[in-house]
C-alpha positions in Angstrom: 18.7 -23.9 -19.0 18.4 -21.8 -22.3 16.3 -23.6 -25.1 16.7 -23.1 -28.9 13.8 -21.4 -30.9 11.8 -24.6 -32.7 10.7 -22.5 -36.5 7.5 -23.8 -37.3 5.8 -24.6 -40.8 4.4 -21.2 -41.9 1.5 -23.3 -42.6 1.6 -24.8 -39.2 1.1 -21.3 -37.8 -1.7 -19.9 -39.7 -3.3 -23.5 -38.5 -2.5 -22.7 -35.1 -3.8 -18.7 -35.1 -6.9 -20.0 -36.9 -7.5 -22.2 -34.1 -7.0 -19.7 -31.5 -9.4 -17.4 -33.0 -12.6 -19.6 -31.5 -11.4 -20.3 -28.2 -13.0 -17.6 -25.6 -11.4 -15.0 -24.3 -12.2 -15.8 -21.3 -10.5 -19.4 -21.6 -7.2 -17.4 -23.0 -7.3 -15.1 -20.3 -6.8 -17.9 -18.1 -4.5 -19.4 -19.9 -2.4 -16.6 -20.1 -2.8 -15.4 -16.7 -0.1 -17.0 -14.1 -1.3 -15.2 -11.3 -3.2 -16.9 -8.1 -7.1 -16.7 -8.2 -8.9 -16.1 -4.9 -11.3 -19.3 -4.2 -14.4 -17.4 -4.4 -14.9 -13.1 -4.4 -17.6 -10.4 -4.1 -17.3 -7.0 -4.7 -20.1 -4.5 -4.3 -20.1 -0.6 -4.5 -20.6 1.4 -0.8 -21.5 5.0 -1.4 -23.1 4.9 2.5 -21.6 7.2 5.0 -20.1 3.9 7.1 -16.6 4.3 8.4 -14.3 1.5 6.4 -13.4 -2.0 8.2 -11.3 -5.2 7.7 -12.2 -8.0 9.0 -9.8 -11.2 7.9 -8.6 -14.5 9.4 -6.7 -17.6 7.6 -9.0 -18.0 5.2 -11.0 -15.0 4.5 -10.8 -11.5 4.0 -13.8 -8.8 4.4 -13.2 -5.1 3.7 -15.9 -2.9 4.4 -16.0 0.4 2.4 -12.4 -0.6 1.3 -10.8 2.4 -0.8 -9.3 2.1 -4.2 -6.2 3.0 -2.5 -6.5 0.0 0.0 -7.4 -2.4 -2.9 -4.4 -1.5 -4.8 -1.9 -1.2 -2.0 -3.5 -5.0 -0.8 -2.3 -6.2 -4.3 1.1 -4.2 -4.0 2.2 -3.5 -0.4 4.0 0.3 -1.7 3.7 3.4 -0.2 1.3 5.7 -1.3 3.9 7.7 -2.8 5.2 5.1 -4.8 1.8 4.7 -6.9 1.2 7.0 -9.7 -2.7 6.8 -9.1 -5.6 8.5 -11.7 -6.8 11.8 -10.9 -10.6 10.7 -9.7 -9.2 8.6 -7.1 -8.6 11.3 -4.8 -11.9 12.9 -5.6 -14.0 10.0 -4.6 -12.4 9.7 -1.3 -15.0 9.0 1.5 -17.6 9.2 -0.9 -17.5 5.5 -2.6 -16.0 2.5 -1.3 -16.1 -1.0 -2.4 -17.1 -4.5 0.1 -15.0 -7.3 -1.0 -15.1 -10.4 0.8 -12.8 -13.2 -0.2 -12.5 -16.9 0.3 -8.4 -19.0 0.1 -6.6 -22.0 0.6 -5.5 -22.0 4.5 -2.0 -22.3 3.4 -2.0 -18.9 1.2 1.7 -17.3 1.2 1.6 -13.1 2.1 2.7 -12.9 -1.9 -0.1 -15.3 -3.6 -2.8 -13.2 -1.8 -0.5 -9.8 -3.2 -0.9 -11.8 -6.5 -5.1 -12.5 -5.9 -5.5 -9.3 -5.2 -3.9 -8.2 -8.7 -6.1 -10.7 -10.2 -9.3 -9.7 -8.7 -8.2 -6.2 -9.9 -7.0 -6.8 -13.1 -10.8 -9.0 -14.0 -12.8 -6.8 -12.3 -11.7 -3.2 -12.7 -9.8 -3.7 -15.5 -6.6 -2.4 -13.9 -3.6 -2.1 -15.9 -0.2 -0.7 -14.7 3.5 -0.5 -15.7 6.2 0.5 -13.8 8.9 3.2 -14.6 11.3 5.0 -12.6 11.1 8.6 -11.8 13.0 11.4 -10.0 10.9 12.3 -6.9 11.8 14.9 -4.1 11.8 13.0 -0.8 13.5 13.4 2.4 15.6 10.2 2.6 15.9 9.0 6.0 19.0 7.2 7.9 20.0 6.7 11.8 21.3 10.0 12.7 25.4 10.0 13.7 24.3 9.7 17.2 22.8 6.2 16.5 19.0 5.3 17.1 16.9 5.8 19.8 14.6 3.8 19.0 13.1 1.7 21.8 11.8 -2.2 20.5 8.5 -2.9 20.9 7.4 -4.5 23.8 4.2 -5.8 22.7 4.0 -5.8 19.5 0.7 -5.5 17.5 0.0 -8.7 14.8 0.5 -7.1 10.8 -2.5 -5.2 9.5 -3.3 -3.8 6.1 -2.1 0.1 7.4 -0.3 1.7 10.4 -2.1 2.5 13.7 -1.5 5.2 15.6 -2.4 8.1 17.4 -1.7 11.6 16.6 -3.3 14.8 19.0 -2.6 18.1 20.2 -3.0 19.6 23.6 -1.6 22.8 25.1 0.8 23.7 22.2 2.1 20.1 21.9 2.0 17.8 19.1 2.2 14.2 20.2 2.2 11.0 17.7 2.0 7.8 19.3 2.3 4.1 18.0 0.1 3.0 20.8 -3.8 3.1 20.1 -5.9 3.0 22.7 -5.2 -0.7 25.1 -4.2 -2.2 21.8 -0.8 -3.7 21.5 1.6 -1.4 20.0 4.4 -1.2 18.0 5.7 0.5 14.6 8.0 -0.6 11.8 10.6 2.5 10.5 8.3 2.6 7.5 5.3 2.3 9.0 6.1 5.3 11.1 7.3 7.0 8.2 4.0 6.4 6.4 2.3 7.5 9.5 4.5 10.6 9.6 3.2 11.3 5.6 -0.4 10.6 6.5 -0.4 14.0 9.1 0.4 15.7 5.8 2.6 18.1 7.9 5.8 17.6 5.2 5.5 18.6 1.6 7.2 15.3 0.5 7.6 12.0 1.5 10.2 10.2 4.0 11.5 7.0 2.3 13.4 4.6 4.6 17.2 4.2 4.3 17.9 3.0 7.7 17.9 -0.9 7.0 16.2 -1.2 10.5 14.0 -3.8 11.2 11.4 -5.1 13.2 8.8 -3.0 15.9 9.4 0.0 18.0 7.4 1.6 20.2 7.0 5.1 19.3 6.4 8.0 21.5 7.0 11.8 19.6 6.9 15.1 20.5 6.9 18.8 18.8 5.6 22.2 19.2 2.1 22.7 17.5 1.3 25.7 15.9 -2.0 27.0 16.9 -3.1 27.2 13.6 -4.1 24.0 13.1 -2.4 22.1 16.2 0.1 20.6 14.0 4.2 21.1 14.3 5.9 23.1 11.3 8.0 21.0 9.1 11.2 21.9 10.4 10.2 21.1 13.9 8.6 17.8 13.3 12.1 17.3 11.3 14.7 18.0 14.4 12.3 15.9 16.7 12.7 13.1 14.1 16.1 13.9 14.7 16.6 14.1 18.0 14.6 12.1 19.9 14.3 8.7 17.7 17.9 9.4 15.9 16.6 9.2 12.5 18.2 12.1 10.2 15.9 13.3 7.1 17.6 14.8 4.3 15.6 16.3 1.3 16.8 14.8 -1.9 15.7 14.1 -5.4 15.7 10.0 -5.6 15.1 7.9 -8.1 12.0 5.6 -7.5 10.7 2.8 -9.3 7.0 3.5 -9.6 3.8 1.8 -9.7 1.7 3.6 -12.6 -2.0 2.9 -13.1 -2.5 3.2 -17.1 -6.6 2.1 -16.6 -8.9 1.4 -14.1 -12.8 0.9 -13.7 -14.7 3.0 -11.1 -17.5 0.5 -10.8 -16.2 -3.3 -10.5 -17.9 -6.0 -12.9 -20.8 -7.9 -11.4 -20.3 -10.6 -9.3 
């Protein structure tokens, strides 16, 4: 229902701005802020050599040596290519991580904990994005003419912050796999596409236009050069192709893209 501007007393105003001039930022901040706040959160630096972790259950989350990358992609579930991320973010890789452990109501949606997440990032780091659209080169994938292959997972692995997989060579053969060791399996198209990026065998992304849902169980094949026991693009391409009947086609595509205009390296104190 649209509502009228109410003019106010130019005297009223000044009143009113005068007013606002004592009250702490901090109280404005939360005022202003309509986003979710986690019930209670910790964040210390890791610059050890530990291997990063997530533990989490209904009500809490623990991240061990969590990336900035993970943080932000916790507050907005994008691809990595999606993000326009600052130049040192890449450079501390493996070197400095961050453990976070937070507390929330039992009943938290999958979107207020997106939204905690900003918070926590937006008070603590300082983080502050926009989001614009840009042209970026891309293969764009669809089902093939053939139709998929793909095969439904038959036991299909709970949601977790990333894709699991397995990727190897042996004997001139690249094979990717969505099953992990005796865990229960299972890919989305866009997790396996962001899977497929992660290899860093193509020099652009894969960006899901299939409109598939749910999990598949995902077992891929392609010649490895010896080099460094990976497929060349092309190859990894017409196995795409043929053997899961998903079709990539490079194009330029307009995205609508994350930017990150600010951010902290080392968080506020607890």
């Amino acid at each position: 229902m649209h509502r009228s501007a109410t003019c106010l007393p130019p005297a009223l105003i000044w009143t009113t701005l005068a007013a606002l001039a004592f009250v702490p930022t901090t109280v404005l901040a939360q005022v202003t802020s309509a986003r979710p706040q986690f019930d209670a959160a910790s964040i210390k630096v890791n610059e050890t050599s530990d291997r990063p972790a997530t533990r989490y259950d209904p009500i809490r989350v623990d991240l061990h040596k969590a990336s900035v990358k993970h943080l932000v992609r916790r507050a907005w579930p994008l691809p990595d290519y999606q993000i326009v991320w600052p130049v040192w973010v890449d450079a501390q890789r493996g070197m400095r991580g961050y453990d976070v452990s937070v507390t929330f109501p039992r009943d938290t949606s999958p979107a207020n904990l997106n939204l905690m997440f900003q918070d926590l990032l937006a008070t603590r780091f300082g983080l502050v994005t926009h989001w614009e659209t840009r042209d970026v080169k891309a293969f764009e994938v669809r089902v093939s003419d053939q139709g998929t292959k793909l095969r439904e997972a038959k036991n299909p692995a709970p949601p977790t912050d990333f894709p699991k997989y397995t990727a190897r060579a042996q004997e001139g053969l690249w094979h990717f796999s969505s099953q992990l060791g005796t865990a229960p399996s299972g890919l989305t198209v866009a997790g396996l596409l962001e899977a497929l990026d992660a290899t860093r065998i193509l020099d652009r992304p894969l960006v899901d236009a299939t409109g598939l849902t749910g999990n598949f169980d995902i077992e891929l094949t392609a010649p490895a050069e010896a080099q460094d026991n990976k497929p060349a693009q092309t190859e990894l391409l017409k196995a795409l192709e043929k053997q899961l009947g998903l079709k990539a086609t490079a194009k330029t595509i307009p995205l609508r893209m994350l930017v990150i205009d600010r951010m902290e390296r080392i968080p506020t104190g607890n």
